[in-house]
C-alpha positions as CSV (number, residue, x, y, z in Angstrom):
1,X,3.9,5.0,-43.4
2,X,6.6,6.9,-42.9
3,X,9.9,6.7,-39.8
4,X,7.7,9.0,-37.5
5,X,4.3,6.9,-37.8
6,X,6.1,3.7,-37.1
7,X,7.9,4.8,-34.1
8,X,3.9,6.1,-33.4
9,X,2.7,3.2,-33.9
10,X,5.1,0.8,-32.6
11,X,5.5,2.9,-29.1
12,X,1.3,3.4,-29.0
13,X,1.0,-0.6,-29.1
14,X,4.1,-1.0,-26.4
15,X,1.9,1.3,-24.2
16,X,-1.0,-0.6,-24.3
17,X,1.1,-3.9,-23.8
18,X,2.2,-2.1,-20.4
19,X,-1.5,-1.2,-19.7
20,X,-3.4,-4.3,-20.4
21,X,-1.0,-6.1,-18.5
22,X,-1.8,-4.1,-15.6
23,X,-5.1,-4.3,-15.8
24,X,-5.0,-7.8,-15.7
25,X,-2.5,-7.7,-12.4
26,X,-5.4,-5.1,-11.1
27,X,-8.0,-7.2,-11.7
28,X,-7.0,-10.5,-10.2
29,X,-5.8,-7.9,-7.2
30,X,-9.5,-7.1,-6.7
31,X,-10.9,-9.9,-7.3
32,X,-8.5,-12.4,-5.2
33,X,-6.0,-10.6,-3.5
34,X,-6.9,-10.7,0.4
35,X,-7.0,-14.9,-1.0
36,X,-3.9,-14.6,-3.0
37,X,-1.9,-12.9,0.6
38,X,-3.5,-15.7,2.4
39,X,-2.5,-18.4,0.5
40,X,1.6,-16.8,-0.8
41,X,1.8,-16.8,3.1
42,X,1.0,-19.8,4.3
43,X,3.2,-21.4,1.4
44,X,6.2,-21.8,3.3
45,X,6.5,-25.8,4.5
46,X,9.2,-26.3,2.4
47,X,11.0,-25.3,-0.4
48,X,8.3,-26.8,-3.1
49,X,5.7,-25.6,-1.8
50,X,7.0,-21.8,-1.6
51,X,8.1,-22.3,-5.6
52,X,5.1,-23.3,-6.5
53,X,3.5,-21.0,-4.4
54,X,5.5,-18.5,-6.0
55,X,4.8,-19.9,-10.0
56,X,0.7,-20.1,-9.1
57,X,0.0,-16.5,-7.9
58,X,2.6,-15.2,-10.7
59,X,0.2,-16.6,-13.5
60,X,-2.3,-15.0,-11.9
61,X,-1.3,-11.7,-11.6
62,X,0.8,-11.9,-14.3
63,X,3.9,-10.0,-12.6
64,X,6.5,-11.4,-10.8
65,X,7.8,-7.8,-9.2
66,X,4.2,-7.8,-7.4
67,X,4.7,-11.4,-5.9
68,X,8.3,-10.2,-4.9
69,X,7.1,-7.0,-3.4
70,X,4.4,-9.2,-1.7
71,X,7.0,-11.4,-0.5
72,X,9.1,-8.4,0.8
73,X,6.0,-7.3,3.3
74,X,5.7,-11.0,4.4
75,X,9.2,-11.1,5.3
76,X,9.2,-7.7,6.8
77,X,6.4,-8.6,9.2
78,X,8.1,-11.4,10.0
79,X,5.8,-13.9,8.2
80,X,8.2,-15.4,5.8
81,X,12.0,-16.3,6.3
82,X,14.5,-15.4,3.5
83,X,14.5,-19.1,2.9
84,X,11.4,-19.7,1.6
85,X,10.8,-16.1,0.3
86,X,13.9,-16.8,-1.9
87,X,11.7,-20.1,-3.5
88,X,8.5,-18.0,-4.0
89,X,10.4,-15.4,-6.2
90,X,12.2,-18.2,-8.2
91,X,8.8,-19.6,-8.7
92,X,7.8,-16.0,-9.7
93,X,10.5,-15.7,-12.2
94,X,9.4,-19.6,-14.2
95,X,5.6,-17.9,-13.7
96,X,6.2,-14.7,-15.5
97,X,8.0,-16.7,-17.9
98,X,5.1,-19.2,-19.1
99,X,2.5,-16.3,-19.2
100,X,4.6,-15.0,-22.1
101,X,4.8,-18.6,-23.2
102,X,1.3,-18.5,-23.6
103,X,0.5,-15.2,-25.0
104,X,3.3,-15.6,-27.9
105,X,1.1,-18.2,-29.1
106,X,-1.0,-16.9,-32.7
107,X,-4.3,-16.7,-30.6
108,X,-5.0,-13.1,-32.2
109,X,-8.6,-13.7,-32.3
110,X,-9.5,-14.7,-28.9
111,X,-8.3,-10.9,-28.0
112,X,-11.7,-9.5,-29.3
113,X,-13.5,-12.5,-27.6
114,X,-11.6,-11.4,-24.1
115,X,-12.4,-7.6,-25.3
116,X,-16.3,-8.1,-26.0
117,X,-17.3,-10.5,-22.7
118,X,-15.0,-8.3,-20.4
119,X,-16.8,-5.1,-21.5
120,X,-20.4,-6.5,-21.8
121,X,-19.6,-8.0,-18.2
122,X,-18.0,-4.9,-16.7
123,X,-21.4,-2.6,-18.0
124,X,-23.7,-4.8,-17.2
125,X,-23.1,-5.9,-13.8
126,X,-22.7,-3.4,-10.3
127,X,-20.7,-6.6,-8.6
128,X,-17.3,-5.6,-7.8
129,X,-15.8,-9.1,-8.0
130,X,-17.9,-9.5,-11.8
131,X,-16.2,-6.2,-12.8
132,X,-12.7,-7.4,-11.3
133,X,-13.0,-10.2,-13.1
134,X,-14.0,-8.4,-16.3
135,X,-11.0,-6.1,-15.7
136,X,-9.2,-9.2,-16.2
137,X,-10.6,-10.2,-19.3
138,X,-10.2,-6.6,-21.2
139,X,-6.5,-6.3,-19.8
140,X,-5.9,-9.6,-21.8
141,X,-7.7,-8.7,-24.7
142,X,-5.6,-5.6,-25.1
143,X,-2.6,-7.6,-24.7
144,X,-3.2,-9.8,-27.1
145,X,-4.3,-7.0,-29.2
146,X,-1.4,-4.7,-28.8
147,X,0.8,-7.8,-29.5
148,X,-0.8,-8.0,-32.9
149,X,-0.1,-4.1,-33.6
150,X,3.6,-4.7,-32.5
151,X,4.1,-7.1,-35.1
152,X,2.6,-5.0,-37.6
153,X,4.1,-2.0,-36.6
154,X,8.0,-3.7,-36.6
155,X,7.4,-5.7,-40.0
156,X,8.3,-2.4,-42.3
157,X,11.0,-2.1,-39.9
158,X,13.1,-5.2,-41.1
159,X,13.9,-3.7,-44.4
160,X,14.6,-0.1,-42.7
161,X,18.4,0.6,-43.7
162,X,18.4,2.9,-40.2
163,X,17.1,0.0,-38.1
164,X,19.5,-2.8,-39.9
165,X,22.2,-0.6,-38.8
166,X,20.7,0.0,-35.7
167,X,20.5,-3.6,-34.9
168,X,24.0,-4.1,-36.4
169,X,25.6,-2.3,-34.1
170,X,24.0,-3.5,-31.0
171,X,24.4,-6.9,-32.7
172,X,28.4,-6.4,-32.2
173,X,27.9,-5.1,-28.5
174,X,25.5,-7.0,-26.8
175,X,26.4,-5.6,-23.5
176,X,24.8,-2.6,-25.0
177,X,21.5,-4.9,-25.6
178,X,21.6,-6.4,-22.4
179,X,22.1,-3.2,-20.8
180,X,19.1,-1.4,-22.8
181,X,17.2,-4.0,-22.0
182,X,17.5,-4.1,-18.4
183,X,16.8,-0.1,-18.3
184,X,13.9,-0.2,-20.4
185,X,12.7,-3.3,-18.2
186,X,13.4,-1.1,-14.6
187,X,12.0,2.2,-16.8
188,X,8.5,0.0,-17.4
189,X,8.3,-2.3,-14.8
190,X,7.1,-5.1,-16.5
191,X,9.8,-7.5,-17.7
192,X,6.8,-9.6,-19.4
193,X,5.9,-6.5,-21.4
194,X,9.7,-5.6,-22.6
195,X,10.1,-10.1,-23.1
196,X,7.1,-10.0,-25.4
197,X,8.0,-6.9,-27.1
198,X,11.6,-8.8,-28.3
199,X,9.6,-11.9,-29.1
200,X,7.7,-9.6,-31.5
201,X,10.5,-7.9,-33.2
202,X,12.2,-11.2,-33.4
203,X,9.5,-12.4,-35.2
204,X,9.4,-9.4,-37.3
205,X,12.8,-9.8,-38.3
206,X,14.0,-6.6,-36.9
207,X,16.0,-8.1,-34.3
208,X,18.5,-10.8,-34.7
209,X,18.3,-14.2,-32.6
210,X,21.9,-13.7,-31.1
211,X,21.0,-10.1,-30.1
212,X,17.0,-11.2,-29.4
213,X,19.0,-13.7,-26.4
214,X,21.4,-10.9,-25.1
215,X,18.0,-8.5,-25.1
216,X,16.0,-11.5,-23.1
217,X,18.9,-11.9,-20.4
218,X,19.2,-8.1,-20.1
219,X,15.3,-7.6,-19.7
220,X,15.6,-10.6,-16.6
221,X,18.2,-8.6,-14.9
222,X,15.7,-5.5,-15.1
223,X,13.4,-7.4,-13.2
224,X,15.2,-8.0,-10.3
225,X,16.3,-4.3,-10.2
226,X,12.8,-3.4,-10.1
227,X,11.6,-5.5,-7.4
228,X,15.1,-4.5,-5.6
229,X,14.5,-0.8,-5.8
230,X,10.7,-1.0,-4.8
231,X,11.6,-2.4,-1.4
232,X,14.7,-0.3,-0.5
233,X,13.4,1.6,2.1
234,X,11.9,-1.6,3.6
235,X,13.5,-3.7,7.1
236,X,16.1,-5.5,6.4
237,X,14.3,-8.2,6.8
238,X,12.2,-7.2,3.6
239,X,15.2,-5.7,1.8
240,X,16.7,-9.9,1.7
241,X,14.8,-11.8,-0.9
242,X,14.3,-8.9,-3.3
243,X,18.0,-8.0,-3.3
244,X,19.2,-11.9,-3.7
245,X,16.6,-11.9,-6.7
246,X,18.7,-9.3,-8.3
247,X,22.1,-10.9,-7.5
248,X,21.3,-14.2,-9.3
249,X,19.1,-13.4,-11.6
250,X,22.0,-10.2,-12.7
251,X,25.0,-12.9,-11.1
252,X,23.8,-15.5,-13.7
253,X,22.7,-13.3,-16.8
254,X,25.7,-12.1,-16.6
255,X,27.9,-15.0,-16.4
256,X,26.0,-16.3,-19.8
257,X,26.0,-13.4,-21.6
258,X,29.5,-14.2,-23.4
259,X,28.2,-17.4,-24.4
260,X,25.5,-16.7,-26.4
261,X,27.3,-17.9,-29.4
262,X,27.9,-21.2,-28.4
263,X,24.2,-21.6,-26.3
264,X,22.4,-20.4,-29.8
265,X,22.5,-23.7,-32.0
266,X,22.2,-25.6,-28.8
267,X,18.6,-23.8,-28.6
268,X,17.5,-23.3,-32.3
269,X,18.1,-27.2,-32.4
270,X,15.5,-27.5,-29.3
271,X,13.1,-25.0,-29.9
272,X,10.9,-23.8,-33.4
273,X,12.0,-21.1,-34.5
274,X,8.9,-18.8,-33.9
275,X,9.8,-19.8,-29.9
276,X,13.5,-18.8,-29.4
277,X,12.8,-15.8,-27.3
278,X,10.2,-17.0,-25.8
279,X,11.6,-20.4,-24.8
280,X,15.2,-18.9,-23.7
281,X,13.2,-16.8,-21.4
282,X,11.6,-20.0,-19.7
283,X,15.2,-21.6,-20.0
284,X,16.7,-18.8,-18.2
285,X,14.5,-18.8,-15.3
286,X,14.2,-22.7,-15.1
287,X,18.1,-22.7,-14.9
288,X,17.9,-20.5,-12.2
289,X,15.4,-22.5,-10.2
290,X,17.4,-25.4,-11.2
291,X,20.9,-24.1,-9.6
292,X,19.4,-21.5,-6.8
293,X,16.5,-23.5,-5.2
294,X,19.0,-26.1,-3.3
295,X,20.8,-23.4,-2.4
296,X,18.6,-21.5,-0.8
297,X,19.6,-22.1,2.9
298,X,23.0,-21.3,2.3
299,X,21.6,-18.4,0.2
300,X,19.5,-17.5,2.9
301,X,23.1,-17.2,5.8
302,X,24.5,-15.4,2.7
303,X,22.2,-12.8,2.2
304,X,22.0,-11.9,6.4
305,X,25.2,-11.7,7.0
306,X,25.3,-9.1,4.1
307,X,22.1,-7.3,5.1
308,X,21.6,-7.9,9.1
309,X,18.7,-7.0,11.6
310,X,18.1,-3.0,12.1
311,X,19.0,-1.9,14.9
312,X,16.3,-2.2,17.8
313,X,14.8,0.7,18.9
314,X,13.5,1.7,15.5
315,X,11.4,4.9,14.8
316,X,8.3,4.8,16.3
317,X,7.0,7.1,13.8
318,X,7.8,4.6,11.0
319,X,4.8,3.2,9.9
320,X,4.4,-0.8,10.3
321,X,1.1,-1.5,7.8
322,X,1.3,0.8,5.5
323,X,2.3,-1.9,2.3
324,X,2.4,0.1,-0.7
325,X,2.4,-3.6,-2.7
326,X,-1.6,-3.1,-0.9
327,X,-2.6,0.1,-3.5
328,X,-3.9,-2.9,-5.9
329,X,-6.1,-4.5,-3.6
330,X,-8.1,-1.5,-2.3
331,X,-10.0,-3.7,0.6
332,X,-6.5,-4.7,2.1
333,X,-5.6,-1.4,1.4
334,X,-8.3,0.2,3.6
335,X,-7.4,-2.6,6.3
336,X,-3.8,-1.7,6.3
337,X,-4.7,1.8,6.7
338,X,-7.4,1.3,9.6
339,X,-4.3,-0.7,11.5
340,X,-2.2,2.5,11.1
341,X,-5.0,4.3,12.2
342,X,-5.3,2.8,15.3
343,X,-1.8,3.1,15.9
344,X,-2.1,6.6,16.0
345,X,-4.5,6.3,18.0
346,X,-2.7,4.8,20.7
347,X,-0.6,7.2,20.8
348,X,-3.2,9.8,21.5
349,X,-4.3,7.2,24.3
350,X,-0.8,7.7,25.7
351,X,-0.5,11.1,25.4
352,X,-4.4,11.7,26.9
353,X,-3.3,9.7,29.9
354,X,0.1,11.2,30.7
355,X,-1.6,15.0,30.5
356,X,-3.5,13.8,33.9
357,X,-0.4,12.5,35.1
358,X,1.8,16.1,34.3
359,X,-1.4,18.1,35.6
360,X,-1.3,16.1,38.6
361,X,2.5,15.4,39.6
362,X,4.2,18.6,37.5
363,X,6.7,16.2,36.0
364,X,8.6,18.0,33.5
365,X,10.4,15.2,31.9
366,X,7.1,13.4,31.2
367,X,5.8,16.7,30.0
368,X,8.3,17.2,27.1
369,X,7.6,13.3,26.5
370,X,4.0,13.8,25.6
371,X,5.5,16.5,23.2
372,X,7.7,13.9,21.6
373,X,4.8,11.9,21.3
374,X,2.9,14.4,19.2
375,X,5.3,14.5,16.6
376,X,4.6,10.8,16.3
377,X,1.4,11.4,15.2
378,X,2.3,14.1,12.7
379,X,4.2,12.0,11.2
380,X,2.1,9.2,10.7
381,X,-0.7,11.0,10.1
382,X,1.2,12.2,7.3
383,X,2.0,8.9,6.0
384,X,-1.5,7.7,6.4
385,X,-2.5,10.7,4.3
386,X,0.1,10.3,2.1
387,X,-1.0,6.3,1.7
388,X,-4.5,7.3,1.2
389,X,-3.7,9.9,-2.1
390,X,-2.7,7.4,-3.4
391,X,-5.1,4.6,-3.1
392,X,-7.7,7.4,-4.3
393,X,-5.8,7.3,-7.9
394,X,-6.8,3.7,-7.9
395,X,-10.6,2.8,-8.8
396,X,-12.7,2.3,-6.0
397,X,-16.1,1.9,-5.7
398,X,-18.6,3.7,-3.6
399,X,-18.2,1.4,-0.7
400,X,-14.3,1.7,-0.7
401,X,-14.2,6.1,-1.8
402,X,-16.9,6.0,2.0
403,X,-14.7,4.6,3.9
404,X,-11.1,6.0,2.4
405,X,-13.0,9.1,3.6
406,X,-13.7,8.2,7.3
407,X,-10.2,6.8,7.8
408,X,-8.6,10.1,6.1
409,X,-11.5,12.2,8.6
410,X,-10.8,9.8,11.7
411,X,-7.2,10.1,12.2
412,X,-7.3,14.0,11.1
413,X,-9.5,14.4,13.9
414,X,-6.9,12.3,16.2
415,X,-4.3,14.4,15.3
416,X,-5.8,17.5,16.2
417,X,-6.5,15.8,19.5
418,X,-2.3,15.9,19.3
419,X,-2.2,19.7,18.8
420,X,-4.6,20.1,21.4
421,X,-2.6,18.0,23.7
422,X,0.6,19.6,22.8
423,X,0.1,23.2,22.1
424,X,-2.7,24.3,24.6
425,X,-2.6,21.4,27.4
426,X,1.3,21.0,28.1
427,X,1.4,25.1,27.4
428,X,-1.1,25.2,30.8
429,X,0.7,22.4,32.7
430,X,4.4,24.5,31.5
431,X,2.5,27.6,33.1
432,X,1.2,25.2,35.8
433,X,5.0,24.3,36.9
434,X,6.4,27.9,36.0
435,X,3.9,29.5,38.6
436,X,4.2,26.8,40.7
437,X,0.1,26.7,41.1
438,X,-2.0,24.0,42.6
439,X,-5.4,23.1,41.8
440,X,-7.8,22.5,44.7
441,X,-8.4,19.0,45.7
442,X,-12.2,19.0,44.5
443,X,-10.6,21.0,41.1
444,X,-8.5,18.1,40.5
445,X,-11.3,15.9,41.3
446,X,-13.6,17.3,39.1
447,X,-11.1,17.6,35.8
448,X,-10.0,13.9,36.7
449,X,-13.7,12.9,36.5
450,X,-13.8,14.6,33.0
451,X,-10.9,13.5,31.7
452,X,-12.0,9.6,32.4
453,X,-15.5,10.3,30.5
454,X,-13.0,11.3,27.6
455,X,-11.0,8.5,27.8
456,X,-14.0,6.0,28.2
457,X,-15.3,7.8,25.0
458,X,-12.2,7.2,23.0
459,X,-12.6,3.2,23.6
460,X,-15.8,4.1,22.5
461,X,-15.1,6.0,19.7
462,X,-12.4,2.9,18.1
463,X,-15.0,0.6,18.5
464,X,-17.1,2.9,15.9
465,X,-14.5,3.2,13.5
466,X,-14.0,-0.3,13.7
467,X,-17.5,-1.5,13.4
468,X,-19.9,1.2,12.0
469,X,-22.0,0.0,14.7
470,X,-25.1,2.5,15.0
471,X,-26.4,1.8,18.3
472,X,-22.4,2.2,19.2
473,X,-22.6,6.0,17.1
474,X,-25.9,7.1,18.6
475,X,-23.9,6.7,22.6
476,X,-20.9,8.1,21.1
477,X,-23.1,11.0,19.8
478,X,-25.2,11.0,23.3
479,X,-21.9,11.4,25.6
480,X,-21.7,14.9,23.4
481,X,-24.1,16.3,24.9
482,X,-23.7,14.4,28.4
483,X,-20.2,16.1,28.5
484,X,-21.5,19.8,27.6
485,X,-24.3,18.8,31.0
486,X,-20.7,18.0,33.0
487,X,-19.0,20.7,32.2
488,X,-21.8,23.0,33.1
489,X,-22.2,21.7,36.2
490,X,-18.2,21.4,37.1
491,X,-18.1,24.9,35.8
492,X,-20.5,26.5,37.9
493,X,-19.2,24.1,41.2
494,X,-16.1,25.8,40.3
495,X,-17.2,29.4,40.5
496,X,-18.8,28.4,43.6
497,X,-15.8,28.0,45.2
498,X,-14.4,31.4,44.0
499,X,-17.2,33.3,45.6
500,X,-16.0,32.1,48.7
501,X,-12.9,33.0,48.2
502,X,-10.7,29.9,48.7
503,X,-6.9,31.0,47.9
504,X,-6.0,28.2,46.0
505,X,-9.5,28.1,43.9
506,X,-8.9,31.6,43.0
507,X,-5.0,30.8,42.4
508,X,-5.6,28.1,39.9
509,X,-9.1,29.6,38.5
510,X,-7.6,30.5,34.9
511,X,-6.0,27.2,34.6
512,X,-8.9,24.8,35.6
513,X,-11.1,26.7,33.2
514,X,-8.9,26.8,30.3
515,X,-7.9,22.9,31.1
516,X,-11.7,22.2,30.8
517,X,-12.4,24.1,27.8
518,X,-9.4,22.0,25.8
519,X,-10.4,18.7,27.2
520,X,-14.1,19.4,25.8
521,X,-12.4,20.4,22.2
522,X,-10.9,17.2,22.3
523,X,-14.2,15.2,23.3
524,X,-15.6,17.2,20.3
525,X,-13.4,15.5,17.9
526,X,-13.5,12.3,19.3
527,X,-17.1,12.5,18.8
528,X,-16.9,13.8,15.4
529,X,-16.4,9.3,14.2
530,X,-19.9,8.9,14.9
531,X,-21.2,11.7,12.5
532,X,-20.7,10.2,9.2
533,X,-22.9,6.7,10.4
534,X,-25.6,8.9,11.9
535,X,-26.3,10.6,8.5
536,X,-25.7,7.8,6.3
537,X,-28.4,6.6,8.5
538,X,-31.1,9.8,8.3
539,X,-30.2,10.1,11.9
540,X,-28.3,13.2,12.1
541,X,-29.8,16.8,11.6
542,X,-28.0,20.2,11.3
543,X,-26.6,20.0,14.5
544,X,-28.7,17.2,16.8
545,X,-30.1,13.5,16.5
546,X,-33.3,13.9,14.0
547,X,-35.6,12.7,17.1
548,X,-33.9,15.5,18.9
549,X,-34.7,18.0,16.5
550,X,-37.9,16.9,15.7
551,X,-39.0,17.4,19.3
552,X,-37.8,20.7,19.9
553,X,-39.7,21.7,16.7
554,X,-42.6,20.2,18.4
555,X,-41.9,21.6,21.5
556,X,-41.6,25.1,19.7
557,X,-45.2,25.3,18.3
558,X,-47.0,24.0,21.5
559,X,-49.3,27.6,22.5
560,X,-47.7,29.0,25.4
């Protein structure tokens, strides 16, 4: 082969390093990851516990930046102290270090025995935890697999007169290496692919042991940038752990970077030679737990003095569930996504209850509130949105695409209940003020009556997207058409009163109708939860319940 198909190769087999390791990560996500939350968050009795908390759920997800990223939303929420979040990554760090412990091993083979049972299992099963699991399997055989090319694609490389010189140079810089490394490491966000990937070329002879050490440290500093820049628009609270990752594990790389020449015998004399890489790795990161986890108290003052509490009073337009370290795990996903939801629609519950307030009282400062609160819900609708497009790049089954959809359709709906609210409501109750109108006393009665059947119907209507309950969506779906009845009725009570002539009736006549006519647009959408249960049941025609229908068809062909 010539330069060009080397490089080809050698960069093909580095990509699908970088994939199967994700797949694995993905895999155990799906399979175990509402367990995996659980368990990472109630490891925090001590010290211990959190590290080997930390070291467990590492090798089985097989990337220490998703345990710190986990960590991060823990300690966001306020689930996790600093302390303790500190341990977990520093059992991370050992974790991510055995796994390529155990895949530099010569265990070739077993990749096309992972490769065959993960795809036989993954066709011929519809179980979603089968197929997780079989994720799992076909991300390690492509590991292991890739691993194999990598050595077979660097071996013509040792006798390259380019790469010798390559090597050479960065041989007489390693703060070049370590500085490549680290890049490549944040680049690929995987320092267990990049680790692996020197192992290799070590092994090849392409890279040189005092340069394959520099490489190793620089690739362990990357991984604390990585975690560090995932979480930087987190609380402060979250922003803690990752960021103290990056100063020791940087701090201490660092620090022994100039020794490398005298740390080198010391390690060729302890390790065999096809395990120098490999074991400095695990070295590195058991030095680290070795020197940081006793420190991790004082660490823990360190790092908030340095990084204190936000501010309270944040913006209520933020979104609190939204965990992007969540994308994996597409059922927690969903979860975090309904609790967003819901947030929104408290808002709207708000905003619903202070229109009957403004119509009522004319209070302008409450008015321009609701306003306020309407931008609220664009903005978190957006971020919901936003959240969703890209859970939809993941793989999700039916089960997960169905609902994805009604969350995405639910607070869509909810927010048009906001421009309904905001554009046509408070635009009437401006007027309202400006003209200095009053609505009759059985007006106001009547559009208080409907605006509690709305309200009523929106408890209603949560409780549907909550549960999927059916007998819930077929009284959802009944108020519809119990709310057209009242609206008739108040409608035609209303002209009543015109035809008499009653000042304030005829005063206040444009702006009781148009007030009616939004609040039944906003009962529409409110409404509009139950329709996707009704018709995943049969239950829902063209426009009506199915019995409905079928009655007035019935009704239709009786002889008159």
């Amino acid at each position: 082969m010539n330069g060009t198909e080397i490089l080809l190769h050698l960069l093909g087999a580095v990509a699908l390093l970088l994939w199967g390791v994700r797949m694995v990560r993905t895999g155990m996500s799906r399979a175990f990851g509402a367990g995996l939350r659980h368990f990472l968050g109630r490891s925090v009795r001590n010290r211990l516990a959190a590290f080997a908390a930390g070291l467990g759920v590492t090798m089985l997800l097989q990337s220490s930046t998703a345990t710190s990223v986990l960590v991060s939303s823990f300690a966001a929420r306020g689930l996790m102290e600093t302390g303790p979040a500190l341990a977990v990554m520093l059992g991370a760090d050992v974790g991510t270090a055995l796994i390529a412990l155990l895949l530099s091993f010569r265990i070739a083979w077993l990749g096309s025995l992972f490769l065959l049972l993960g795809v036989a299992v993954f066709l011929g099963t519809e179980s979603a935890k089968a197929r997780s699991l079989a994720r799992v399997g076909i991300g390690l055989g492509l590991v292991l697999l890739s691993l194999q090319q990598i050595v077979q694609a660097a071996a013509p490389l040792g006798t390259s007169p380019v790469m010798i010189e390559l090597m050479g140079a960065l041989g007489d810089t390693p703060l070049v290496g370590f500085l490549l490394a680290a890049l490549l490491t944040w680049l690929l966000h995987s320092s267990l692919a990049i680790v692996l990937l020197i192992a290799s070329l070590a092994a090849s002879g392409v890279v040189a042991p005092p340069l394959a050490l520099a490489l190793v440290l620089g690739a362990n500093a990357g991984a604390g940038i990585v975690a560090a820049v995932m979480t930087a628009q987190a609380p402060a609270a979250g922003r803690r752990a990752p960021m103290g990752n990056l100063i020791k594990r940087a701090g201490t790389a660092l620090a022994l970077l100039p020794f490398i020449p005298q740390l080198l015998p010391l390690l060729e004399a302890a390790l065999p030679s096809g395990l120098l890489t490999v074991g400095a790795h695990i070295g590195f990161n058991l030095l680290l737990a070795l020197i940081f986890l006793p420190l991790t108290g004082p660490f823990d003052r360190l790092l908030v003095w340095l990084m204190p509490d936000d501010p309270a009073g944040t913006d209520p337009a933020t979104p609190r569930f939204l965990e992007q370290d969540a994308l994996d795990t597409p059922s927690v996903a969903l979860a975090s996504a309904v609790r967003e939801t819901l947030r929104v629609g408290e808002v709207i519950q708000s905003m619903l209850r202070d229109v009957m307030t403004v119509l009522r009282t004319d209070d302008a400062r409450l008015l321009r509130q609701v306003r306020d609160q309407d931008d609220v819900v664009d903005r978190l609708h957006e971020s919901i949105k936003h959240y969703l497009t890209e859970l939809a790049q993941r793989e999700l089954d039916r089960k997960e695409s169905r609902r994805q959809i009604e969350i995405l359709t639910f607070v869509t709906n909810l927010e048009h209940v906001g421009d309904i609210v905001d554009k046509n409501l408070m635009e009437l109750a401006a007027k309202k003020i400006r003209l200095q109108v009053q609505f009759s006393p059985d007006g106001m009665a009547e559009i208080e009556a409907f605006h509690a059947e709305i309200l009523r119907d929106l408890e209603l209507a949560f409780a549907v997207f909550l549960t999927s309950d059916l007998a819930d969506a077929r009284r959802l779906f009944a108020a519809k058409a119990k709310m057209r009845e009242l609206e008739r009725r108040y409608t035609d009570s209303h002209l009543a009163r015109l035809m008499t002539g009653r000042v304030d009736t005829r005063d206040s006549s444009s702006l009781h109708l148009d007030v009616m006519r939004d609040l039944k647009r906003i009962h529409a959408h409110i409404v509009s939860v139950a329709y996707p249960i009704l018709e995943r049941e049969g239950e829902l025609a063209a426009s009506r319940l199915r019995s409905e229908a079928d009655e007035a068809g019935h009704e239709a062909s009786l002889p008159t």
